[in-house]
C-alpha positions as CSV (number, residue, x, y, z in Angstrom):
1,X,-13.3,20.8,-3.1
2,X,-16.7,19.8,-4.5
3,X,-19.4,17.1,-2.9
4,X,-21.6,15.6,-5.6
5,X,-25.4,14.7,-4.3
6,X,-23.5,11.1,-4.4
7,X,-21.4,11.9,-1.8
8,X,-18.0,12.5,-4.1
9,X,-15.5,13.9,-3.4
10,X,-12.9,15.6,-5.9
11,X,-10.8,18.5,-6.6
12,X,-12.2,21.8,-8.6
13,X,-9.3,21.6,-11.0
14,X,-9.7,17.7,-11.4
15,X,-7.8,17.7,-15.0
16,X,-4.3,18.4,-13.9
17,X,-1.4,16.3,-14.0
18,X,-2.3,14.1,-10.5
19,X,-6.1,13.7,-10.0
20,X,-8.0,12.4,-7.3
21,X,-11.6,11.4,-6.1
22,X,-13.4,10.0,-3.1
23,X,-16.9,8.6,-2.4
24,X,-18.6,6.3,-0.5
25,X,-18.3,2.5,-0.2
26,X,-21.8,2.2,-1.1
27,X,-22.2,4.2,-3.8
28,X,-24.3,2.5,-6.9
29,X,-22.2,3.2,-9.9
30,X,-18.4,3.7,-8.0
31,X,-16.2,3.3,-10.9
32,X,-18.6,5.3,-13.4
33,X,-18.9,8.2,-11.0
34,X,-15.1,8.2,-10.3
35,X,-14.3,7.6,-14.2
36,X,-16.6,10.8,-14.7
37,X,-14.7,13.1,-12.4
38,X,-11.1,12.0,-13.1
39,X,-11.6,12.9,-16.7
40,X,-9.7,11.2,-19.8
41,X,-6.4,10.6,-21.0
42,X,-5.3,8.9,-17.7
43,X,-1.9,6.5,-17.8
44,X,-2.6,5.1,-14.5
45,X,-5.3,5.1,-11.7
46,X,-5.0,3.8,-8.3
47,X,-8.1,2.6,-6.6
48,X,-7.6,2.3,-2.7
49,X,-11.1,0.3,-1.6
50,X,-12.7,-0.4,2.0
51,X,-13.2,-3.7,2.9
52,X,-16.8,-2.7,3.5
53,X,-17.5,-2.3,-0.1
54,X,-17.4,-5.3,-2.9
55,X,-14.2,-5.2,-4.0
56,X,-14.3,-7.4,-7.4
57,X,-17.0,-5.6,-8.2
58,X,-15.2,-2.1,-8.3
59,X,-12.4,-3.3,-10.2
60,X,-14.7,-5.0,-12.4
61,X,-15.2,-1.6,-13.5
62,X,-11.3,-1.1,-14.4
63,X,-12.1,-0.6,-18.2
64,X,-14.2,2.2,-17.7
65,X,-10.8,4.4,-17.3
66,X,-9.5,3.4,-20.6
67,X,-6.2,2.3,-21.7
68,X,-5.0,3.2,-18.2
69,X,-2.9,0.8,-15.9
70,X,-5.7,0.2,-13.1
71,X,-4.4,-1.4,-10.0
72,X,-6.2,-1.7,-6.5
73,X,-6.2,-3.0,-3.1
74,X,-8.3,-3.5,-0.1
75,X,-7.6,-1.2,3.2
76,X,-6.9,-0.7,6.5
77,X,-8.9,3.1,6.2
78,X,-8.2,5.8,3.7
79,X,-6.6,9.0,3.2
80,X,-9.0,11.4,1.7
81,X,-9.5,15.1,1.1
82,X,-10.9,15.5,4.9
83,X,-7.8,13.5,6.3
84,X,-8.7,10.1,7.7
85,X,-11.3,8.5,6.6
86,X,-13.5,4.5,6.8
87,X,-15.9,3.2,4.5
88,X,-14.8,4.6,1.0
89,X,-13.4,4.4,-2.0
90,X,-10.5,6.3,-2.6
91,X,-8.9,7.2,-6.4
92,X,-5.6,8.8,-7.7
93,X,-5.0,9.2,-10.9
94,X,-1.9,10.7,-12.9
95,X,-2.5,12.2,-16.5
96,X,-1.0,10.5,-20.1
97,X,0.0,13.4,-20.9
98,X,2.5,13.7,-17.8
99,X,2.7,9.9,-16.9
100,X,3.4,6.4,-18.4
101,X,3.3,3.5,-16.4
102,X,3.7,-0.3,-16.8
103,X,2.6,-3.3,-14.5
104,X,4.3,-6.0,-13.4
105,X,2.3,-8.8,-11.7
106,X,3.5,-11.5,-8.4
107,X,0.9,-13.8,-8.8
108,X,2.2,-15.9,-6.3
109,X,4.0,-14.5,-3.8
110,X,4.6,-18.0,-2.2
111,X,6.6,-19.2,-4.6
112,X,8.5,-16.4,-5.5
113,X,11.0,-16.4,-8.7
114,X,13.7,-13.7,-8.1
115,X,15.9,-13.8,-11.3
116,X,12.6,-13.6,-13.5
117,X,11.5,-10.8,-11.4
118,X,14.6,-9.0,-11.7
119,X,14.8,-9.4,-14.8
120,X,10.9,-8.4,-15.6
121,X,11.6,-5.3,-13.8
122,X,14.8,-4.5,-15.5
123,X,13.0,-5.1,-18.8
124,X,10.0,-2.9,-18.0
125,X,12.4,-0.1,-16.9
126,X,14.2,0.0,-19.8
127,X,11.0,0.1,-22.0
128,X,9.7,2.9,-20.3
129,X,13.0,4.7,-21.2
130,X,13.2,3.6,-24.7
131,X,9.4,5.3,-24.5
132,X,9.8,8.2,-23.6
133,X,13.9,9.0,-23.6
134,X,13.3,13.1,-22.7
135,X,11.8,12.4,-19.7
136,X,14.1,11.8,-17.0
137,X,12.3,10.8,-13.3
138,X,10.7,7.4,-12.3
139,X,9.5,5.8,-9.8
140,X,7.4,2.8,-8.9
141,X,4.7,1.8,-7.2
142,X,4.0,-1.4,-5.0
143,X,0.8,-3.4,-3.8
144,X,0.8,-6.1,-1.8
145,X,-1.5,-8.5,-0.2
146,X,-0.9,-7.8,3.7
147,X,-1.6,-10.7,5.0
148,X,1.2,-12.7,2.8
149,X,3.8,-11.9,5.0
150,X,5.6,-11.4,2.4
151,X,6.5,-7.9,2.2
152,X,10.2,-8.0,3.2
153,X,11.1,-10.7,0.9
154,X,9.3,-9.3,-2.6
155,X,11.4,-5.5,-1.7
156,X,14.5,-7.1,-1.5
157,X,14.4,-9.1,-4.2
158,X,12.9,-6.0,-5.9
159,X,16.2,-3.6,-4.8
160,X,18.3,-5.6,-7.2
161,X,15.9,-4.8,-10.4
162,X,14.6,-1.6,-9.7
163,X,18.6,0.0,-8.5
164,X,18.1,3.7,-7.8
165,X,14.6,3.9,-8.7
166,X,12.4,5.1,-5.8
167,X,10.2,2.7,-4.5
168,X,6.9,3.5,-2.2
169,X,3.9,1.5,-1.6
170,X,2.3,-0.8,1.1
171,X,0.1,-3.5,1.9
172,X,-3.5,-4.3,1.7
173,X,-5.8,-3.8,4.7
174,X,-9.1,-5.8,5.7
175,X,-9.8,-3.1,8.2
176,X,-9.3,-4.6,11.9
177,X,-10.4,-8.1,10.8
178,X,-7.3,-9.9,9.3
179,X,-9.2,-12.5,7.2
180,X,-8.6,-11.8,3.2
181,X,-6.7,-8.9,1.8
182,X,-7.0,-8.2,-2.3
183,X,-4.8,-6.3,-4.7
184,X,-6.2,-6.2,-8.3
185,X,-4.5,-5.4,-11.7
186,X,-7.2,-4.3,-14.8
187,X,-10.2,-6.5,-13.7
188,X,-8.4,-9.5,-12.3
189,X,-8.4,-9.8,-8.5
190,X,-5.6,-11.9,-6.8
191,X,-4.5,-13.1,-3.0
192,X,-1.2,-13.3,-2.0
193,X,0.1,-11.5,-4.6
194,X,1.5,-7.9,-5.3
195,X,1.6,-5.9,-8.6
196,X,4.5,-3.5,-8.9
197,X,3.8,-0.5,-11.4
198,X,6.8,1.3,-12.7
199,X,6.3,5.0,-13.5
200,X,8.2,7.2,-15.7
201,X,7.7,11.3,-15.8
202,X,8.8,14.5,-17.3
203,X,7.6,15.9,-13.4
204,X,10.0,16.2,-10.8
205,X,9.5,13.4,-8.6
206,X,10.7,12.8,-4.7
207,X,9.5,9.7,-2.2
208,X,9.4,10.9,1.1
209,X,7.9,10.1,4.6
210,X,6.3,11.7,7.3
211,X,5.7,10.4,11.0
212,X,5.3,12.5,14.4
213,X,7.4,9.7,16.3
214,X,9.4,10.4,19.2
215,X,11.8,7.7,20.0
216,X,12.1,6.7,23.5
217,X,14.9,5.3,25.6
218,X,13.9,2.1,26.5
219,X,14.9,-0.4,24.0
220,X,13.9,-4.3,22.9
221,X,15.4,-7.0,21.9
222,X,13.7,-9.7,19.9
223,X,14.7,-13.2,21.6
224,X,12.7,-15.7,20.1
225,X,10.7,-15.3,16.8
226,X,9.4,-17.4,13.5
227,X,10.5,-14.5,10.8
228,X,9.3,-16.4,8.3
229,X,5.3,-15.5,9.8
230,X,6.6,-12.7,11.0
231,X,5.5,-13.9,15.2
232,X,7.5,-12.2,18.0
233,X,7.3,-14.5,20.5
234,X,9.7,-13.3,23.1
235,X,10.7,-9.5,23.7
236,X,13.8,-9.0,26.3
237,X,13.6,-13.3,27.0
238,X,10.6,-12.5,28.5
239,X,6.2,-13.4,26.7
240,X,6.5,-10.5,23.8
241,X,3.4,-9.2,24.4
242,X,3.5,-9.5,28.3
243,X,7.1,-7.4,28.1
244,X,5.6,-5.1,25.6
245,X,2.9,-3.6,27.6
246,X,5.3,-3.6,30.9
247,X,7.4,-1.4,29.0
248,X,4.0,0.7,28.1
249,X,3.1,0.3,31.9
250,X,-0.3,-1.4,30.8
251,X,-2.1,-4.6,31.3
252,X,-1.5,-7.0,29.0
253,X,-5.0,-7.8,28.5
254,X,-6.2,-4.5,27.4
255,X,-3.8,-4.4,24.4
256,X,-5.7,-3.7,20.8
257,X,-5.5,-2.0,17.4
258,X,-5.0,1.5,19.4
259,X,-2.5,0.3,21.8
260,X,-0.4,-0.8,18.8
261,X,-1.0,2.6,16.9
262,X,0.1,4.8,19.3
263,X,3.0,3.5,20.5
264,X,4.7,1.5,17.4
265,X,7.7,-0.3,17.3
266,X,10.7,1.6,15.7
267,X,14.3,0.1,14.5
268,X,16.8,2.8,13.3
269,X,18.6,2.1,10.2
270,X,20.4,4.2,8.1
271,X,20.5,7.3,10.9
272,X,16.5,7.1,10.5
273,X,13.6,5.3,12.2
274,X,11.1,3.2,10.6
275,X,8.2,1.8,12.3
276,X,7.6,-2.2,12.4
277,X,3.8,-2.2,13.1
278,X,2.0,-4.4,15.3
279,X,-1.0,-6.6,13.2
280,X,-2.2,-8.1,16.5
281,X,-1.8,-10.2,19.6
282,X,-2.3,-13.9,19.1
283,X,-4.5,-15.8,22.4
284,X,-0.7,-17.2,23.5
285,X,0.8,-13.9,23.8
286,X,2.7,-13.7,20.4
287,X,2.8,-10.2,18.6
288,X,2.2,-10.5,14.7
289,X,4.1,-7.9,13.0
């Protein structure tokens, strides 16, 4: 890995087929830096951005990459070539040579059309074939505003249109705060909204997952909620937060970010487990998931 004077970070062979760079949220010229590293001849760049920096701003920059697809969101904390990381900028990038890709923007997630977006993501799939017909892997990629509570909704609607095409993605972060999340497409910043980016390859391509969890035994069941906000207000009949940190034999009172972290909420499904992740504890007691 190299470290510019700037505080970059990016790969020594930074022209292959999937390119990345990192740097600091502060840094003067973000997008011109990261442009300069990544190289030419990109079909799609993703910018993952800390809430710390000016997010318009950096995707304000989105032309300096080209005729690349540019897409970004806000986070939570990035994944970066030292691990985790807070307070950068993070880029990935894969190469036109190997990679075309075409957008698809929710602008609204609150009033969500799901023919039209079936049918938008049908159509895009099948131009990306007609594109490039020898190449025979695809996937796509979803953003989407995390504080929408929309997540469930879009990817269901989005199962119909996108069939056996992999999906992977996630939602936008505002680090611990929970006030305004962003997900940008080109130079255009949006709330409550999501952009899906459909990816076709010549390079083998497989989603996967990786997580350290080890179920336990005890087990909860969800007796009072509003699913549409996504509130859990009762766990096991009893206060949902109360009953969750019994089960974790701590005070209620002390629960934060960290409780929640380390010892998520799992549902099995499909002979697998996937985590349903605590945002916070509301002042009554509720759990936002």
């Amino acid at each position: 890995m190299e470290r510019s004077r700037s505080g970059l970070i990016a790969p020594r062979a930074a022209m292959g087929r999937v390119r990345s760079a990192q740097l600091p949220w502060d840094d003067p010229d973000p997008v011109g830096h990261l442009a300069q590293v990544l190289g030419d001849g990109l079909a799609f760049v993703a910018l993952f951005v800390s809430p710390q920096a000016d997010f318009g701003a950096v995707m304000a920059g989105a032309s300096r990459f080209g005729d690349a697809v540019v897409v970004g969101c806000t986070t939570a904390g990035e994944i970066g070539a030292q691990g985790y990381a807070e307070g950068s900028i993070m880029a990935i990038a894969l190469s036109r040579h190997d990679f075309v890709a075409a957008p698809i923007l929710i602008s609204d997630l609150g009033q969500l059309d799901g023919p039209a977006l079936v049918r938008d993501t049908v159509r895009t799939r099948t131009a990306l074939v007609a594109q490039e017909p020898d190449w025979s892997q695809e996937f796509a990629f979803l953003l989407v505003d995390g504080l929408s509570v929309r997540e469930d909704a879009l990817v269901s609607t989005l199962a119909a249109g996108l069939g056996p095409v992999p999906l992977f993605g996630g939602s936008a972060g505002d680090g611990n705060r929970f006030q305004e999340t962003f997900v940008a497409l080109g130079d255009r910043v949006y709330r409550n909204a999501a952009v899906l980016c459909m990816i076709r390859t010549a390079c083998e391509v497989q989603v996967f997952s990786l997580d350290h969890l080890r179920p336990s035994e005890q087990r909860m069941v969800v007796t009072e909620a509003d699913p549409a906000r996504r509130i859990v207000r009762q766990i096991n009949a009893e206060p949902a937060a109360r009953e969750y940190a019994r089960m974790l034999g701590k005070d209620p009172e002390q629960l934060s970010a960290f409780t929640f972290a380390a010892h998520p909420v799992v549902v099995r499904f499909g002979g697998a487990h996937h985590v349903r992740a605590i945002q916070r504890m509301l002042d009554n007691g509720n759990l936002v998931f």
